[in-house]
N, C-alpha and C positions, 0 to 999 in steps of 0.2 A: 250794500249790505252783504254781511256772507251767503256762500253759497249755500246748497244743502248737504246732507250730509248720505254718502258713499258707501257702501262698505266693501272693502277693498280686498275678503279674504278669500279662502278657497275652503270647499266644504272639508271637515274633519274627518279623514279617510276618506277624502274624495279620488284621488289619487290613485292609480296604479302602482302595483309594489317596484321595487327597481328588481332588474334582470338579475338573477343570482340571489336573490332574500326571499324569506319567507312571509305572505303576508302574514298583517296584526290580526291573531283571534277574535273571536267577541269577544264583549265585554262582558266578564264572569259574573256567579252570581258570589256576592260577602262581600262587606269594607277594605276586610285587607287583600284579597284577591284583585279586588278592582283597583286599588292603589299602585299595585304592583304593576296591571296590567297598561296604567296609564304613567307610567314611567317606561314602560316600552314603547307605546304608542306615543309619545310628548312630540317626534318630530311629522306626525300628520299635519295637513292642510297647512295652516297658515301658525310658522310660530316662532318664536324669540329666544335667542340664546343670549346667554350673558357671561360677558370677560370672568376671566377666572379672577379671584382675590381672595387672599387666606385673612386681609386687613377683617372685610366683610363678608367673607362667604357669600359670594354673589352668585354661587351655582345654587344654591337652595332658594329655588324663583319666589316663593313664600315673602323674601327680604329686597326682591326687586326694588329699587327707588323709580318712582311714578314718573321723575322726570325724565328716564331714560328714553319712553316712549311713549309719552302724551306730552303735547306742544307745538310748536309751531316745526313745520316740515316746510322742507323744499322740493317739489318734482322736477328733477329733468329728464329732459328727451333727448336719449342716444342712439343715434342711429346706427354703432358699429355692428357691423356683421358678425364677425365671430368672437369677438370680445371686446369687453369694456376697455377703450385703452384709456393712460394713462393724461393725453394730450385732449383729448375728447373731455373728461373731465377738467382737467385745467383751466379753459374755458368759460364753465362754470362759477371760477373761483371759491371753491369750498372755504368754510368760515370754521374757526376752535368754535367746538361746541355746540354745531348745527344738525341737523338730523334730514338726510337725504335718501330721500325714494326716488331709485333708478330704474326708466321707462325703458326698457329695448322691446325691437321686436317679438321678445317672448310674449310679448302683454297682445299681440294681433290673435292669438288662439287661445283656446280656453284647454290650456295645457293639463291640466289636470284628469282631464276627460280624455287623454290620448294614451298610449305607452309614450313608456320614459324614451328620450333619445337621444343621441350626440348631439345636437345641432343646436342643444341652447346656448344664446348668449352668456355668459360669465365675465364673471368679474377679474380681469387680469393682476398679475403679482403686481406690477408698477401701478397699475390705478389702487390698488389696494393700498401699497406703499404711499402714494400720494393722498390718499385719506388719512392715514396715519400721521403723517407730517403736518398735514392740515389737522389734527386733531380735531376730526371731527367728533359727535358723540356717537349719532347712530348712523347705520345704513342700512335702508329696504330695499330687495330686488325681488324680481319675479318672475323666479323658479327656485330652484333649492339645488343643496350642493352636497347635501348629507350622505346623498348615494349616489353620487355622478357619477361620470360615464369617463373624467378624468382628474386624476390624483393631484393635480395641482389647484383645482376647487377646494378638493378637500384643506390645502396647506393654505390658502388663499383665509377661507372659511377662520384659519383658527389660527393664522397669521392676527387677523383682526380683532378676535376676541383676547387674544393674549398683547394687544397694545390697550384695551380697557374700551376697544369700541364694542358698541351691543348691535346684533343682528338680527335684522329681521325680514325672516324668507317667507315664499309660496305668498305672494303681495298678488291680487289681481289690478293692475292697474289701465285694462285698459281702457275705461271711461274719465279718468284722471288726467284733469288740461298740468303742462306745466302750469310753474309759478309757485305761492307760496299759499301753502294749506294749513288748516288745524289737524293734529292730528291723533287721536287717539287711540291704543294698541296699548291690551291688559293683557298680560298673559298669566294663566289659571292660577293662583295662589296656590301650590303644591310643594313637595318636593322629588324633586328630578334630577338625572348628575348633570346633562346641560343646559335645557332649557325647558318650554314648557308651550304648548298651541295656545293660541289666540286669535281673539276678536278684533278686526281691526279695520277704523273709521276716518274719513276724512272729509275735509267740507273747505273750500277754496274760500283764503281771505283775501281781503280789501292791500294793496299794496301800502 
């Protein structure tokens, strides 16, 4: 039978601000103050960006499609040290249309509760590129890239959402066996210009 169910995220403003930014205010008091406020705040804790499209306006998270991040997931476990590489994934053999949560050693601390630093795992351009050729649909990793510590996360980061893959960061995974999981990941019905925090659950199924 399945397993139970996980939850894999990181608290909302749990996080330390990155070096050089201003932390997020509270949360004001009025509707449209706090709208405003949570369009600044969208890339706390745990949350999901989505590929640009003028077809569907897929930056306005309100029109998210449910399949992009609720379904059937795959965990793997990579052990690269300083980056994801491309061959390390290979491995795996990535599937069109699959949705992959990527375990590195970021998942041993409870990063969130630290200062930000260089030494996270990321996702390198050729593994990136090799998702893309795989046509996958989604990728979750765990840490964020939105205010890293280098520029080529960033171009990684939106390398992928400009090929129609959806992402989704600040994953806590380390209680998460590989293999293949249910996965569930809402992110807030809003509008945001990239994406939007979320909730986000997993429960290990039967092969």
């Amino acid at each position: 039978m399945e397993g139970v169910w996980l939850d894999i995220s990181v608290p909302f403003g749990g996080e330390p601000p990155v070096e050089g930014t201003e932390p997020v205010p509270r949360l004001p008091e009025g509707v449209a103050a706090q709208a405003e406020w949570l369009q600044r705040a969208a890339w706390m804790g745990t949350y999901v960006t989505a590929p640009p499209s003028l077809e569907l306006d897929l930056e306005d998270m309100e029109r998210a499609p449910l399949s992009a991040t609720v379904g059937r997931a795959r965990v793997l476990h990579l052990d690269d040290v300083d980056s994801i590489r491309a061959d390390s994934l290979a491995d795996y053999e990535p599937r069109p249309g699959e949705r992959l949560l990527l375990r590195t050693r970021n998942s041993q601390r409870e990063w969130w509760k630290q200062p930000n630093e260089e030494s996270f795992v990321r996702l390198s351009d050729a593994a990136a590129q090799l998702l893309i050729e795989r046509k996958v649909a989604c990728v979750g990793v765990d840490y964020v890239s939105r205010g890293g510590f280098h520029a080529e996360a960033l171009e990684v980061h939106q390398k992928l959402r400009e090929a129609g893959v959806w992402v989704i960061e600040g994953l806590d995974l380390s209680e998460v066996k590989v293999g293949v999981h249910e996965l569930v990941c809402l992110p807030l019905k809003v509008k945001s210009e990239w994406g939007s925090p979320a909730r986000a659950l997993v429960r290990a199924m039967r092969e």
